[in-house]
C-alpha positions as a Markdown table, in Angstrom:
| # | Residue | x | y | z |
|---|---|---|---|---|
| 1 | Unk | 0.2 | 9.1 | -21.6 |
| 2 | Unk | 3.7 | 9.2 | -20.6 |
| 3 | Unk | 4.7 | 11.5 | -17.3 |
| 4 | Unk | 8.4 | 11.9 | -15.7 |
| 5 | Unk | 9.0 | 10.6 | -12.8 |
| 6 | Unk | 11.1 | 12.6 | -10.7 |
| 7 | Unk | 14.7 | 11.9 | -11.2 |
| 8 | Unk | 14.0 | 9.0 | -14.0 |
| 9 | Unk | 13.2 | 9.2 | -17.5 |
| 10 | Unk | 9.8 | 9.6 | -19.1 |
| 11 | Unk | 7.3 | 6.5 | -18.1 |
| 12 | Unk | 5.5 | 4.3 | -20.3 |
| 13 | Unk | 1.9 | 3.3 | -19.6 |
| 14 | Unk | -0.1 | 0.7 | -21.5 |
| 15 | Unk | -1.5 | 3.8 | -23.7 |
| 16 | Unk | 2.0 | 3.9 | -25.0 |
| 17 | Unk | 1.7 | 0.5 | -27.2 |
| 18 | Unk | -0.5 | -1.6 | -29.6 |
| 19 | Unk | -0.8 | -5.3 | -28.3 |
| 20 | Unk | -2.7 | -6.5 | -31.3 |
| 21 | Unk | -1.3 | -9.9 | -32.0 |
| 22 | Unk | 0.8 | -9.6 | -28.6 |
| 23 | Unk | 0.9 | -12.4 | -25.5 |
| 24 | Unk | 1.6 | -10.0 | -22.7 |
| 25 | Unk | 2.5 | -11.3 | -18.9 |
| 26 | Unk | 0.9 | -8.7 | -16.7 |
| 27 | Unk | 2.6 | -8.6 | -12.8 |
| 28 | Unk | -1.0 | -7.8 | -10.9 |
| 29 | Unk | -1.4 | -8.0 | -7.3 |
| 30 | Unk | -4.1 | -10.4 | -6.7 |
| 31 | Unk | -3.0 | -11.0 | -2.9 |
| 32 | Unk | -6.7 | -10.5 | -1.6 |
| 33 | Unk | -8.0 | -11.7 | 1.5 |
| 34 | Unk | -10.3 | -14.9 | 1.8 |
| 35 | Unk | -12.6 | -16.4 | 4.4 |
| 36 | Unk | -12.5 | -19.9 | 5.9 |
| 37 | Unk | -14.4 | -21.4 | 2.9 |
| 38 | Unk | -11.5 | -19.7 | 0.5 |
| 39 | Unk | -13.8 | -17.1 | -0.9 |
| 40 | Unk | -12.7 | -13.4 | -1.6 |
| 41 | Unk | -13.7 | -11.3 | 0.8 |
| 42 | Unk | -12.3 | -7.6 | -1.0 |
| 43 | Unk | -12.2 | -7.7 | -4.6 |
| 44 | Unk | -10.6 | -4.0 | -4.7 |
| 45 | Unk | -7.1 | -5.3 | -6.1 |
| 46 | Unk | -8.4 | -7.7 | -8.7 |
| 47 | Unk | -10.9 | -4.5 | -9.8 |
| 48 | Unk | -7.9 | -2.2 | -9.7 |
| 49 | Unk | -6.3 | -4.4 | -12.2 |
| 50 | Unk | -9.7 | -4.9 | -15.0 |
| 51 | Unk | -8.2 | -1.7 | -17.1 |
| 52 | Unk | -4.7 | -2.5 | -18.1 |
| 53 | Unk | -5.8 | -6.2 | -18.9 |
| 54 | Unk | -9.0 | -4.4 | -20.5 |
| 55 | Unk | -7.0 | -2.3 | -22.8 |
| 56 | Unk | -4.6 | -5.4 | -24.2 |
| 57 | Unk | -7.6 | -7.4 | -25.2 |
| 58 | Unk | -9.5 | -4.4 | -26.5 |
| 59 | Unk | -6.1 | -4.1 | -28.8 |
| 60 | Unk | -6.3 | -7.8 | -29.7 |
| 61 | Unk | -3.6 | -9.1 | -27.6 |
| 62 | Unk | -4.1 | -11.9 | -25.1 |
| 63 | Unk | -3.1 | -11.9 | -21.3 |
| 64 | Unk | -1.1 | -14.2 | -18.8 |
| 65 | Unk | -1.6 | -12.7 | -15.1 |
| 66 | Unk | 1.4 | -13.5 | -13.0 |
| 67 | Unk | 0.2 | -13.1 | -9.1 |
| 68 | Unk | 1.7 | -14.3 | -5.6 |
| 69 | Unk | -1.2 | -14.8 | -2.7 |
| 70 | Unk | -0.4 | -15.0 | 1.0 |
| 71 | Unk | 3.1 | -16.1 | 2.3 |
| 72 | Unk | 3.1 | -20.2 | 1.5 |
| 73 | Unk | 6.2 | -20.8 | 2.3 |
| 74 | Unk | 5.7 | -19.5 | 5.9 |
| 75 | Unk | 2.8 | -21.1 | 6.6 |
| 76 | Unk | 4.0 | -24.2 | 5.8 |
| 77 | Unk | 1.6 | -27.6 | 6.9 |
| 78 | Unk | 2.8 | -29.6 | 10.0 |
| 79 | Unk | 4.6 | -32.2 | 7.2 |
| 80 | Unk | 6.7 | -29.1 | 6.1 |
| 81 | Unk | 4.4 | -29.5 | 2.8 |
| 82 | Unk | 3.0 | -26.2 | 0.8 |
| 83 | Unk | -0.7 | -25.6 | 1.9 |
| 84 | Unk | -1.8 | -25.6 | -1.5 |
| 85 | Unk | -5.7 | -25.5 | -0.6 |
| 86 | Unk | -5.2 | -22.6 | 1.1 |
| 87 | Unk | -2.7 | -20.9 | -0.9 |
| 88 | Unk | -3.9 | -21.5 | -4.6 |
| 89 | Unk | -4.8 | -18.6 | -7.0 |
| 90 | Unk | -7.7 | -20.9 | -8.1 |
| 91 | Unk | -9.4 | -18.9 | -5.8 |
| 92 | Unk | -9.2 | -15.8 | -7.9 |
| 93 | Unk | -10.4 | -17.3 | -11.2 |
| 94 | Unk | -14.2 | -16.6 | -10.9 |
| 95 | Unk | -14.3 | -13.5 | -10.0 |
| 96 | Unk | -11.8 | -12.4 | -12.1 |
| 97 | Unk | -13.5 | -14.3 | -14.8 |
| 98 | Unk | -16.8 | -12.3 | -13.6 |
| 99 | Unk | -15.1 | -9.2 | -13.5 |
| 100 | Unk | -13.5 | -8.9 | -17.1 |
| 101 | Unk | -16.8 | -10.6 | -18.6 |
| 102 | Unk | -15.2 | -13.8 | -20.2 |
| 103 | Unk | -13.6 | -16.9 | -19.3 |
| 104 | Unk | -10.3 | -16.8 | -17.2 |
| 105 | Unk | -8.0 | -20.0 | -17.6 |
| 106 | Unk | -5.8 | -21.5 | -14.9 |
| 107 | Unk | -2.6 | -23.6 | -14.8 |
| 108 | Unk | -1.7 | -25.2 | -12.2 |
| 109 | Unk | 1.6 | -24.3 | -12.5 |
| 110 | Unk | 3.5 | -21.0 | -13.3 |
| 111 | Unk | 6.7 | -22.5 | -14.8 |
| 112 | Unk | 7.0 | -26.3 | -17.1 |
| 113 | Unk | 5.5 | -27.7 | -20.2 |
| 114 | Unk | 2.4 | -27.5 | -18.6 |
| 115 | Unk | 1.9 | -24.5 | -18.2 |
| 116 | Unk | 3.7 | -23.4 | -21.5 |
| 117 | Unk | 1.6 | -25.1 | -23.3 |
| 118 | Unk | -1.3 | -23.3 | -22.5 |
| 119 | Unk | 0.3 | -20.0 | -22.6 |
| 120 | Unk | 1.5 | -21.0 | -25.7 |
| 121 | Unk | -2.5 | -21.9 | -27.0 |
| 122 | Unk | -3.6 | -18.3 | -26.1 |
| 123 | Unk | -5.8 | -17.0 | -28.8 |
| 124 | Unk | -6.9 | -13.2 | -29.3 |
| 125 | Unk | -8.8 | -11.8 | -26.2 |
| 126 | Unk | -7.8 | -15.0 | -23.9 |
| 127 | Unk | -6.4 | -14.7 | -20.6 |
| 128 | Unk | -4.5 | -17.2 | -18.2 |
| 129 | Unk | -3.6 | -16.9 | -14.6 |
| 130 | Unk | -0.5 | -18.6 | -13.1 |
| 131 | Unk | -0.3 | -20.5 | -10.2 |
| 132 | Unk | 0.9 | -18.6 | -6.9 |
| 133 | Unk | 4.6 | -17.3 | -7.8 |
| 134 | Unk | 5.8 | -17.9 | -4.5 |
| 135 | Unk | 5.1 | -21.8 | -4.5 |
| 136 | Unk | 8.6 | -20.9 | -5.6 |
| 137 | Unk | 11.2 | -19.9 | -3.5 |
| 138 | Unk | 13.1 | -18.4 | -6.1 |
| 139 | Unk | 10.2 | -15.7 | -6.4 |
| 140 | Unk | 11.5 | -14.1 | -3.3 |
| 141 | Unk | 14.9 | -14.7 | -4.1 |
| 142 | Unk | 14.8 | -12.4 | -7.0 |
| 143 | Unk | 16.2 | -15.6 | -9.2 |
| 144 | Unk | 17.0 | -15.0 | -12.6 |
| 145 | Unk | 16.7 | -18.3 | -13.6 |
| 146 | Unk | 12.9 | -18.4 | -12.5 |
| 147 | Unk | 12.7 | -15.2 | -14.0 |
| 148 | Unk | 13.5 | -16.6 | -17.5 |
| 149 | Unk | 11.3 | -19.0 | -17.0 |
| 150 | Unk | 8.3 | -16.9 | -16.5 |
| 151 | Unk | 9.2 | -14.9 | -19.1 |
| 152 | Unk | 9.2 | -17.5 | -21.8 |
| 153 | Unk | 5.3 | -17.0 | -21.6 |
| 154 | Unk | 5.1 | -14.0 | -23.4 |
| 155 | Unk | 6.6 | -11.3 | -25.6 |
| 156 | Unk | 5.8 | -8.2 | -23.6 |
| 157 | Unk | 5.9 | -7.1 | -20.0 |
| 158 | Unk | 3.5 | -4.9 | -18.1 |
| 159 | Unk | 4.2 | -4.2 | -14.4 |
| 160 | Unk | 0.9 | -3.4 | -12.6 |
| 161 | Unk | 1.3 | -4.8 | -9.4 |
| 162 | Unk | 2.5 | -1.4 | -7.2 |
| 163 | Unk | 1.8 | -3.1 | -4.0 |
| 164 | Unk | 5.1 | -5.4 | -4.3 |
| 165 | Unk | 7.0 | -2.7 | -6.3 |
| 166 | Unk | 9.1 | -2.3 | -3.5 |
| 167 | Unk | 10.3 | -6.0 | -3.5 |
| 168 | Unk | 12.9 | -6.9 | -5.6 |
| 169 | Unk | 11.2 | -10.5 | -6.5 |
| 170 | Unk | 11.8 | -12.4 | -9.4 |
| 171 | Unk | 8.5 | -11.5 | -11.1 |
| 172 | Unk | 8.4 | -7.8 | -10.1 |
| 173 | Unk | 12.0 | -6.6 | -10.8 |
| 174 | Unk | 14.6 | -9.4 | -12.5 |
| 175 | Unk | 11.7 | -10.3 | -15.1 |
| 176 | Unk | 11.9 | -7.1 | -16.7 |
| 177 | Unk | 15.5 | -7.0 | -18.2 |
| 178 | Unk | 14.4 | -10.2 | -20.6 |
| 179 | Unk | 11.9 | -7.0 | -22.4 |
| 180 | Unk | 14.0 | -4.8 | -23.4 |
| 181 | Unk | 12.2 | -2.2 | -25.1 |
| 182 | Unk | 9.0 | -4.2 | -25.0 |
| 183 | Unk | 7.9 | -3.4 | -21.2 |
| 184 | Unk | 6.2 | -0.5 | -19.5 |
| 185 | Unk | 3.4 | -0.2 | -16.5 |
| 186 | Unk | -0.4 | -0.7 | -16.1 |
| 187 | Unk | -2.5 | 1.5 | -15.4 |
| 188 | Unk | -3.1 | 1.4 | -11.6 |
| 189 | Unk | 1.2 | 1.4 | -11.1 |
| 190 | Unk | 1.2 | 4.9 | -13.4 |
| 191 | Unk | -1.6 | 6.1 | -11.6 |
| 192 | Unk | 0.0 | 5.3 | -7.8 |
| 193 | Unk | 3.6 | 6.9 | -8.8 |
| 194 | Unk | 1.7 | 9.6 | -10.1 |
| 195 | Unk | -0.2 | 10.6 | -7.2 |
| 196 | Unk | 2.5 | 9.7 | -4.8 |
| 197 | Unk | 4.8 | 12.0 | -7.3 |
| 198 | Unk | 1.7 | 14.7 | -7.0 |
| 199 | Unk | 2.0 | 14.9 | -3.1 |
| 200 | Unk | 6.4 | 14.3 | -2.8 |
| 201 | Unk | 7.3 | 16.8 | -5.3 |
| 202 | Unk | 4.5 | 19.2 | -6.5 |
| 203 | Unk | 2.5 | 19.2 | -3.2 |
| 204 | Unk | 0.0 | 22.8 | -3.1 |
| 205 | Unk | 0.7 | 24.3 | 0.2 |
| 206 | Unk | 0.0 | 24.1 | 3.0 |
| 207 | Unk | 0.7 | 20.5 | 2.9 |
| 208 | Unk | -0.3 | 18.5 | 5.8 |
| 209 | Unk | 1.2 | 14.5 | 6.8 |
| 210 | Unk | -0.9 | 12.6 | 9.0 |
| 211 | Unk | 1.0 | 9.8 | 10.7 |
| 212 | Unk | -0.6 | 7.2 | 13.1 |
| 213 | Unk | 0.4 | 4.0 | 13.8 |
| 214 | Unk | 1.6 | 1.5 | 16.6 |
| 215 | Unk | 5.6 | 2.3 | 16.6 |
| 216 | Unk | 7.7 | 5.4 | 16.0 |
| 217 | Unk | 10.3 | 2.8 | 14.3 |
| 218 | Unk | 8.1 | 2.0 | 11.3 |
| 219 | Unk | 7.9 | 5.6 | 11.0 |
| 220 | Unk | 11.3 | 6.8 | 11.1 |
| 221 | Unk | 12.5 | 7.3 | 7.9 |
| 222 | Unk | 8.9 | 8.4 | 6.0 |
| 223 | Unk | 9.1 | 11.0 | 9.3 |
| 224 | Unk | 12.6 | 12.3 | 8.3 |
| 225 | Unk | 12.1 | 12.6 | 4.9 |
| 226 | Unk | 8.5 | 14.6 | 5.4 |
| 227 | Unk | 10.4 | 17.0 | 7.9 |
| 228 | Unk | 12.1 | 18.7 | 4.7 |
| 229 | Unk | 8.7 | 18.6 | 2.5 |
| 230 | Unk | 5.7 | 19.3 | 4.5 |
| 231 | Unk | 3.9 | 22.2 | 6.6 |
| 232 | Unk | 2.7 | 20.2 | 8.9 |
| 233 | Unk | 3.1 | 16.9 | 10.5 |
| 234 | Unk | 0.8 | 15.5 | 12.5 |
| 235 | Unk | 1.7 | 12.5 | 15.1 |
| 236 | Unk | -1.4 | 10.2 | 16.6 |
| 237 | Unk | -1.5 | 6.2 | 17.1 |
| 238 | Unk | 0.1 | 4.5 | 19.1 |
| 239 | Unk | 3.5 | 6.1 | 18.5 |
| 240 | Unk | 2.3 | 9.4 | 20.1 |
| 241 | Unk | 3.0 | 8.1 | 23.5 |
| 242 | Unk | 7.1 | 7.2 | 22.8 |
| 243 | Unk | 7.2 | 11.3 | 22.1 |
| 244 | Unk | 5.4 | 12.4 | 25.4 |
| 245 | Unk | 7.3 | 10.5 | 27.4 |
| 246 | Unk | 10.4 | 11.4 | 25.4 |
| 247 | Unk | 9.3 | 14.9 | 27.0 |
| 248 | Unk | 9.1 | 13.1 | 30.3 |
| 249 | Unk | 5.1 | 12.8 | 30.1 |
| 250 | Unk | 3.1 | 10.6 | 32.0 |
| 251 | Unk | 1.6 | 8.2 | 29.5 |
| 252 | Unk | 0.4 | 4.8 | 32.3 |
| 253 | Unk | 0.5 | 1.7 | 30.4 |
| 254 | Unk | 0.3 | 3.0 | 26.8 |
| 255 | Unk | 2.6 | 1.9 | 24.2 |
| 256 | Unk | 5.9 | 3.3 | 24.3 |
| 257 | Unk | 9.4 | 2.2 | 22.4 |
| 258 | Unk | 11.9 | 2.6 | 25.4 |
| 259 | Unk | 14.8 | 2.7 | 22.7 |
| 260 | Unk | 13.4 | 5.2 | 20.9 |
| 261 | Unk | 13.3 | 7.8 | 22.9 |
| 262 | Unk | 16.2 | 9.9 | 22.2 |
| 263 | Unk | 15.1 | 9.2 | 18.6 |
| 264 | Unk | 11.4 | 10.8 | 19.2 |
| 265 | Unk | 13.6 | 14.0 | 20.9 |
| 266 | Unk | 15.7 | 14.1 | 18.0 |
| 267 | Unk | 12.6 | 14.6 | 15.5 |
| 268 | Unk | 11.2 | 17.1 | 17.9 |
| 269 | Unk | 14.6 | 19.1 | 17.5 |
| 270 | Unk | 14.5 | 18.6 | 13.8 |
| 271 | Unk | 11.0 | 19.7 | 13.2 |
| 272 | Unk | 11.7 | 23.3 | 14.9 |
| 273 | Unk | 15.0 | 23.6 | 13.0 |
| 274 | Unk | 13.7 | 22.9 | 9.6 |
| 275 | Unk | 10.5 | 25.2 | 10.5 |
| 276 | Unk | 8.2 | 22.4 | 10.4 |
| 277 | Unk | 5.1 | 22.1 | 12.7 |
| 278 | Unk | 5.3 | 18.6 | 14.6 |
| 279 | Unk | 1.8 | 18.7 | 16.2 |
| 280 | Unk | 1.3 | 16.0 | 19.0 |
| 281 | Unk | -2.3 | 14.9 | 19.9 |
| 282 | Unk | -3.4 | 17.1 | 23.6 |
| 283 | Unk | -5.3 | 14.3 | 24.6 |
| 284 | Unk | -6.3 | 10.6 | 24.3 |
| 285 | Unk | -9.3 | 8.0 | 24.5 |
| 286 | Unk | -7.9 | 5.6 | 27.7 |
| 287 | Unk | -8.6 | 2.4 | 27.9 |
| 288 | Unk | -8.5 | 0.0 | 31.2 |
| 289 | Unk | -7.1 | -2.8 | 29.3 |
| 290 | Unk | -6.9 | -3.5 | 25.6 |
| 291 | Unk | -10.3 | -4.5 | 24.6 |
| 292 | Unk | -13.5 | -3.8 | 22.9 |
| 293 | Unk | -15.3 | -3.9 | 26.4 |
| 294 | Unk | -12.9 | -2.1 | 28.0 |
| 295 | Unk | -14.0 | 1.0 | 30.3 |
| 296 | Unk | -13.1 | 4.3 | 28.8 |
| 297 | Unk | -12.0 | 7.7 | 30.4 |
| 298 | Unk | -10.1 | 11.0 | 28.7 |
| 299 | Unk | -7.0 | 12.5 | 29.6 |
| 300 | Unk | -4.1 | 14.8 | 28.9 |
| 301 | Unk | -1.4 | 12.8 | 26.9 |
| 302 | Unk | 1.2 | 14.0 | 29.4 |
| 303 | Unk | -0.8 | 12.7 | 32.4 |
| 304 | Unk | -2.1 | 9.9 | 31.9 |
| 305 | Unk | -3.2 | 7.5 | 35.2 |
| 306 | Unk | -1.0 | 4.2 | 35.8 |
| 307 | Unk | -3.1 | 1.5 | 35.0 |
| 308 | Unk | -4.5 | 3.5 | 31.8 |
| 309 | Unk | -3.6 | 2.7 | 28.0 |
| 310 | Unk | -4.3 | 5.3 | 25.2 |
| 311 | Unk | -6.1 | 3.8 | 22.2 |
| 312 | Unk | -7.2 | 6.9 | 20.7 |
| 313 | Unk | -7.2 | 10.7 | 19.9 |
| 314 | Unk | -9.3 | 12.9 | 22.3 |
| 315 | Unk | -11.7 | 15.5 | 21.9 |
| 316 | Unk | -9.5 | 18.4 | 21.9 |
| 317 | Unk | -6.7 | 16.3 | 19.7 |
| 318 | Unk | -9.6 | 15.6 | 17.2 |
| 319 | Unk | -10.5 | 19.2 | 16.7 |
| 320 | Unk | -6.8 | 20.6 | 16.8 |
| 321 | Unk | -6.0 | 18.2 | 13.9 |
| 322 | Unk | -9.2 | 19.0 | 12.1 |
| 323 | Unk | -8.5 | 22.8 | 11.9 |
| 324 | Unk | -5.2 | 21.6 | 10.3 |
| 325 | Unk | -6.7 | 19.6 | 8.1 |
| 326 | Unk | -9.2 | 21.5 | 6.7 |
| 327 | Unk | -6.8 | 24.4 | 6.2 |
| 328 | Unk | -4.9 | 22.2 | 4.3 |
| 329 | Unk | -4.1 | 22.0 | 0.5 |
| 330 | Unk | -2.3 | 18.7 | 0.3 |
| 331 | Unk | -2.7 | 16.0 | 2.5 |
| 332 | Unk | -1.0 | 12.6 | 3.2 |
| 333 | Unk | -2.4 | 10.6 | 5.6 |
| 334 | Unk | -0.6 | 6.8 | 6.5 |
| 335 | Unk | -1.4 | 5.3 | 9.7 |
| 336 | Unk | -4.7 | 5.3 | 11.7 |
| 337 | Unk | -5.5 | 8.0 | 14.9 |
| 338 | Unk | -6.2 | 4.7 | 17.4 |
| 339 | Unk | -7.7 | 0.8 | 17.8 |
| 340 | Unk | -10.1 | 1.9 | 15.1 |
| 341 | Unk | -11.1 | -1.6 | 15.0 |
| 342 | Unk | -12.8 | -1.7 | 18.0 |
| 343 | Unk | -16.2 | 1.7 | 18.2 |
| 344 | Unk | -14.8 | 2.8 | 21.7 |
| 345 | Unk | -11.7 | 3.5 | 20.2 |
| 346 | Unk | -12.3 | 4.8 | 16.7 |
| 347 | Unk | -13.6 | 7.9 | 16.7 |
| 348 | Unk | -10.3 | 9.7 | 15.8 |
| 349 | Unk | -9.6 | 7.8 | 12.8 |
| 350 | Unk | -13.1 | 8.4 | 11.4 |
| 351 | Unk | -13.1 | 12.2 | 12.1 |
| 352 | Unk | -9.7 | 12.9 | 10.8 |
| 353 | Unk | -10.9 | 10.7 | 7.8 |
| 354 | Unk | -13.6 | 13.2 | 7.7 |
| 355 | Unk | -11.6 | 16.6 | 7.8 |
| 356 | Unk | -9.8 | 14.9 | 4.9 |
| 357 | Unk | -12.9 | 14.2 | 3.0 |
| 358 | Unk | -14.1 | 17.9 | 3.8 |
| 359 | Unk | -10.7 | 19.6 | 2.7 |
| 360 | Unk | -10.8 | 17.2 | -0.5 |
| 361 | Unk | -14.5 | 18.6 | -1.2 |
| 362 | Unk | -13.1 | 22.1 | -1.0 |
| 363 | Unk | -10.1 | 21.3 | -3.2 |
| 364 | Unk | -7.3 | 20.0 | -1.2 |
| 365 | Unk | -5.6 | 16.8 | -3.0 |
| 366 | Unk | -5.6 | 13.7 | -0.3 |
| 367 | Unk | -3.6 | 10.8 | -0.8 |
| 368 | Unk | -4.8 | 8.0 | 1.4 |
| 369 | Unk | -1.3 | 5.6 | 1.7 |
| 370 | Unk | -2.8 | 2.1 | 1.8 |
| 371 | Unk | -2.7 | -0.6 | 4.2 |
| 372 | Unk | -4.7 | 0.2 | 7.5 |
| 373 | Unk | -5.4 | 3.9 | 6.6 |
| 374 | Unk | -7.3 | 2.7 | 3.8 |
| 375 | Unk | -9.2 | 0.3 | 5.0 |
| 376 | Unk | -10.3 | 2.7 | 7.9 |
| 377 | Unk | -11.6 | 5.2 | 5.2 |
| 378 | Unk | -13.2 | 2.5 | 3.5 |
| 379 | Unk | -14.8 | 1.2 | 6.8 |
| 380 | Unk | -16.3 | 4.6 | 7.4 |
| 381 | Unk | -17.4 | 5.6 | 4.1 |
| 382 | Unk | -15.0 | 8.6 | 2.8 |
| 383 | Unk | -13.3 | 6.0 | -0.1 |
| 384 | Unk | -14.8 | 7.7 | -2.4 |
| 385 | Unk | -14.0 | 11.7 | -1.0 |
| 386 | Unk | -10.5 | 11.7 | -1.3 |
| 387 | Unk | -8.2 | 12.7 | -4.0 |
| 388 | Unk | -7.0 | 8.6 | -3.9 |
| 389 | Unk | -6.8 | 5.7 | -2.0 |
| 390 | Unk | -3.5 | 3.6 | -2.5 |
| 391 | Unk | -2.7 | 0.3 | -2.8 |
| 392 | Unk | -0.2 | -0.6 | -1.5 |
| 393 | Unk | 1.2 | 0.3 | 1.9 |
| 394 | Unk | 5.2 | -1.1 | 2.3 |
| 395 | Unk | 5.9 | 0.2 | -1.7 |
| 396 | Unk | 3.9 | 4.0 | -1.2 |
| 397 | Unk | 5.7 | 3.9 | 2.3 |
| 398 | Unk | 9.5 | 3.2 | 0.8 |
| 399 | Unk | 8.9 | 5.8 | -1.8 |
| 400 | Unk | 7.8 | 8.5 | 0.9 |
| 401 | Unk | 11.5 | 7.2 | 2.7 |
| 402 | Unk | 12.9 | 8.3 | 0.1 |
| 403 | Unk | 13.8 | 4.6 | -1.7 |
| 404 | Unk | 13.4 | 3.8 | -5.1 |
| 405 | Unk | 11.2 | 0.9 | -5.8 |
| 406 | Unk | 13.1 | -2.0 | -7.5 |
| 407 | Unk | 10.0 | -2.9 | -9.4 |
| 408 | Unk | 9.6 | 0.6 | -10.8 |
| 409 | Unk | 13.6 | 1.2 | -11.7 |
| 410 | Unk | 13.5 | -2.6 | -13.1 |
| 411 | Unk | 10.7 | -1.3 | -15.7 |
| 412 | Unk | 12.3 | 2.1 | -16.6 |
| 413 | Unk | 15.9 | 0.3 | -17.3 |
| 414 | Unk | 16.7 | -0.2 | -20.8 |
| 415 | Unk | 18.7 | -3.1 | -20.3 |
C-alpha cells in the first residue's frame, strides 16, 4: 500500500505490482555474520528479506538476489588477492534455500555470460543469488557502467536492502534509473522508512531519544536534529563523560573527546533554548580497567576517582531514565547505556531496554535503531516488546541527521 514519505512523492511497495511472467533483481542485505567454519551465525536479515521475494514468486515472477557480504576488498589476502573463501555469498545459499522452501541457485559471478545465462534460464518461481557485489570495485564506486551490467539481469527493480540505503553504490542507487517506471521497494525498506517516518514526523508526545554510544562525534548531527523534535533526550555511553567534563566534572580515566568539548557545551546551550530536556546519567558503573574481570565501584559522574573508567549507567541514572521512559509515548533509542558486552557492565542497557519494553506494553511506539542497540535488546530478550527493531544502523542513523538516503531517492526518481 503506498504511504508518502515526507517531502517525496507517494512510495511504491511490492503490493503495488503484478510480477507474473516478470525476472525481478531484488537489492537484499544478506551481509550476515559467520563463524570460523563460514556458517551463519544470525539469520535475521536473510528472514527479513523471505516476504518481498515471497510475494514475486507467489505472483509468478522469478527472482535474482543482488547482495554484497563483508568488506573484501579491505581484507584483502597477503598476495593482495580477494579472499574469496571467506567472502563468497555461497555461504548464504542454504539457508536461504531452507528459508523460502525451494532450491536457491548460485553464480559464481554477478556480472558475464556466465552469469547471464543463468539469469537468463530463470523459469517461474526460480531464484538466483549473485556473487558478492563488491568483488567489484565499481560497487562502491557507484559505477554506472557496472550498474548496467547488473541490470541486464532483469526487467524490474525492487530495493529491499535499507541497511546500505544510505550508500550511494552501484546496486543500491545508480541501478535504479535503468527502471524507469518498473521499480519500487520491498517490504522490509517500506516498513523501516515508515516507522522511522512514524517517530521523525508524527511522533505521540512526550517523545523520548535515548542516545548511548562511545563518542559524542558520531552523535552529532542525529543530536542536533532531535533537539528541534523531541521532549526529551537522554545522553548515556560512553559519550556522557565528554559532557561532564565539558561542565568541568571529574570523570578519572573514562572516555572523553578532548576536541569536543566546546561542542558538548554547545548542545547543552541548545537544549535549554529550544526547551528541550538534555538529561545526563547522575551516576556510573566504574571499572578499574577495561575488562570483564575488572573490579567495580559507583560514583557520581562529576566525581569520579583518577584511576576509574565509567562503563555503565548507575543506580540512580537507571531509575531517572526509567521514569522517563515509561512516561513516554514515543521512543527512539540508538546506542547502548555501557560495555553491555561484558555482565559487570550491562545492566543499564538491559533496564533501559526494559522501561522501553514496559512503555511499548502500555502503548508507547519504540523504535529500536539497529546496529548495537539492537543486538543488546535481542541479547536480553525484549526483540519482540518493542514497537520495531531496525536494520540497519548507518542508513536509520543518516535519516535521523536529517540526510536523504541515496538508495531511497534513487527508487522514488522517475528518471
Amino acid at each position: 500500500m503506498p504511504f508518502t514519505f515526507f517531502t517525496f512523492a507517494p512510495m511504491k511497495t511490492v503490493d503495488s505490482f503484478n510480477f507474473a511472467g516478470l525476472r525481478v533483481l531484488v537489492r537484499v542485505d544478506f551481509n550476515v555474520p559467520l563463524d570460523k567454519s563460514f556458517r551463519i551465525t544470525d539469520d535475521t536479515r536473510i528472514r527479513a528479506a523471505l516476504p518481498t521475494i515471497n510475494k514475486i514468486l507467489a505472483d509468478g515472477g522469478s527472482v535474482v538476489l543482488l547482495s554484497h557480504l563483508g568488506r573484501p576488498l579491505k581484507k584483502l589476502k597477503e598476495d593482495g588477492s580477494i579472499d574469496r573463501e571467506k567472502f563468497t555469498l555461497r555461504h548464504a545459499v542454504q539457508r536461504t534455500a531452507e528459508l523460502l522452501g525451494r532450491p536457491v541457485r548460485f553464480s559464481d559471478d554477478c556480472i558475464g555470460n556466465d552469469a547471464y545465462a543463468q539469469s537468463a534460464a530463470l523459469k517461474t518461481g526460480e531464484v538466483l543469488l549473485l556473487e558478492n557485489l563488491r568483488f567489484y570495485k565499481q560497487e562502491e564506486k557507484g559505477d554506472a557502467e557496472f550498474a548496467a551490467q547488473l541490470a541486464r539481469h532483469g526487467n524490474f527493480y525492487v530495493n529491499d536492502a535499507f541497511g546500505t540505503a544510505h550508500r550511494a553504490h552501484a546496486s543500491t542507487a545508480v541501478i535504479a534509473s535503468s527502471f524507469p517506471g518498473k521499480k519500487c521497494f520491498g517490504y522490509l525498506m517500506a516498513a523501516e522508512l515508515d516507522n522511522a517516518e512514524k517517530v521523525m514526523h508524527q511522533p505521540a508526545r512526550p517523545y523520548t531519544a535515548v542516545m548511548g554510544g562511545a563518542k559524542v562525534s558520531d552523535k552529532i548531527l542525529i543530536i542536533e536534529n532531535l533537539l528541534d523534535k523531541a521532549d526529551n533526550i537522554l545522553i548515556g555511553g560512553g559519550m556522557a563523560y565528554t559532557f561532564f567534563k565539558a561542565m568541568g566534572g571529574q570523570i578519572g580515566n573514562s572516555l572523553v573527546e578532548e576536541d569536543k568539548l566546546d561542542l558538548a557545551k554547545s548542545l547543552i546551550e541548545k537544549a535549554k533554548t529550544k526547551g528541550c530536556r538534555l538529561l545526563l546519567p547522575a551516576d556510573s558503573v566504574l571499572g578499574d580497567k577495561f575488562d570483564k574481570d575488572a573490579n567495580t565501584s559507583i560514583a557520581a559522574n562529576n566525581a569520579i576517582p583518577d584511576g576509574w573508567m565509567g562503563l555503565d549507567i548507575g543506580p540512580q541514572a537507571v531509575a531517572d531514565f526509567q521514569q522517563v521512559i515509561r512516561e513516554s509515548k514515543t521512543i527512539l533509542w540508538n546506542g547502548p547505556m555501557g560495555v553491555f558486552e561484558m555482565e559487570k557492565f550491562a545492566n543499564g542497557t538491559r533496564k533501559v531496554a526494559e522501561a522501553i519494553a514496559e512503555a511499548t506494553v502500555k502503548g508507547a511506539y519504540s523504535l529500536i535503531g539497529g546496529g548495537d542497540s539492537a543486538a543488546a535488546v535481542n541479547q536480553f530478550g525484549f526483540g519482540d516488546k518493542v514497537s520495531y527493531v531496525s536494520t540497519g544502523g548507518g542508513a536509520l542513523l543518516e535519516y535521523f541527521e536529517g540526510k536523504v538516503l541515496p538508495g531511497v531517492a534513487a527508487v522514488l526518481s522517475e528518471q
